[in-house]
N, C-alpha and C positions, 0 to 999 in steps of 0.2 A: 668520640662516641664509642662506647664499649656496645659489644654484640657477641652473643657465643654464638659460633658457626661449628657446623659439624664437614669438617674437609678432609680431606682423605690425605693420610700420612706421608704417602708417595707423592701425593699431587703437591702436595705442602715442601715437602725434601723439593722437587725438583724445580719449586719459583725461589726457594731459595737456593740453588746451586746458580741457577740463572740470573738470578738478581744479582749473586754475591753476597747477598745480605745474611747476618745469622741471626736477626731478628725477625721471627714469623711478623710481626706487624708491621719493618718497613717494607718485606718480602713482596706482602702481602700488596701495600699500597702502592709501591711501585709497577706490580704488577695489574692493579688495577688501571690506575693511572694509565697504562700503554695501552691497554685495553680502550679507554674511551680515547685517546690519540688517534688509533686506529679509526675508530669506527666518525668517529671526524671528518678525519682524512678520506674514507671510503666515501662518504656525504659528500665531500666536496669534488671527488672525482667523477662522481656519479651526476656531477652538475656540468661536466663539461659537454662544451658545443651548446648547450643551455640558456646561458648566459652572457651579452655582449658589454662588454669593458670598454670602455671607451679611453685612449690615451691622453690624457688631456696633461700631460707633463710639461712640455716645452710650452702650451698657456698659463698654464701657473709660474713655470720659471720668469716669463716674458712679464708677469702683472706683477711677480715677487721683484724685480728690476726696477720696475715702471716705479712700484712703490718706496723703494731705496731711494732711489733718484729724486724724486718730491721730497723725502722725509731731509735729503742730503741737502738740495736748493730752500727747504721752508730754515735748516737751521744756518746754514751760511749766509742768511739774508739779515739776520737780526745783529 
């Protein structure tokens, strides 16, 4: 998507000294990009103690086994 934006020539120098980039436009999107990462990551930090997870790993390993085993005995049978 093309867009003229009016950004300030310093601000513009220093996302791309930061980037490394010497294209204002991947500068730019790289820059943005980290931008909504951040603000992500703030959401989802702002969610802790919030929310209970429940570990249910070693049940699903246990039924992923369970399921092996049957699929093992239904084709050894034939």
């Amino acid at each position: 998507m093309r867009a003229t934006l009016n950004i300030p020539d310093d601000l513009l120098s220093e996302v791309q000294k930061i980037t490394g980039e010497k294209s204002k436009t991947k500068a730019i999107t790289i820059a943005m990009k980290e931008y909504v990462r951040q603000k992500k990551i703030k959401k989802l930090l702002a969610l802790r103690g919030k929310i209970k997870i429940e570990d249910v790993t070693e049940e699903l390993e246990n039924l992923e086994i369970k399921e092996m085993e049957e699929n093992d005995r239904r084709w050894s049978s034939r």
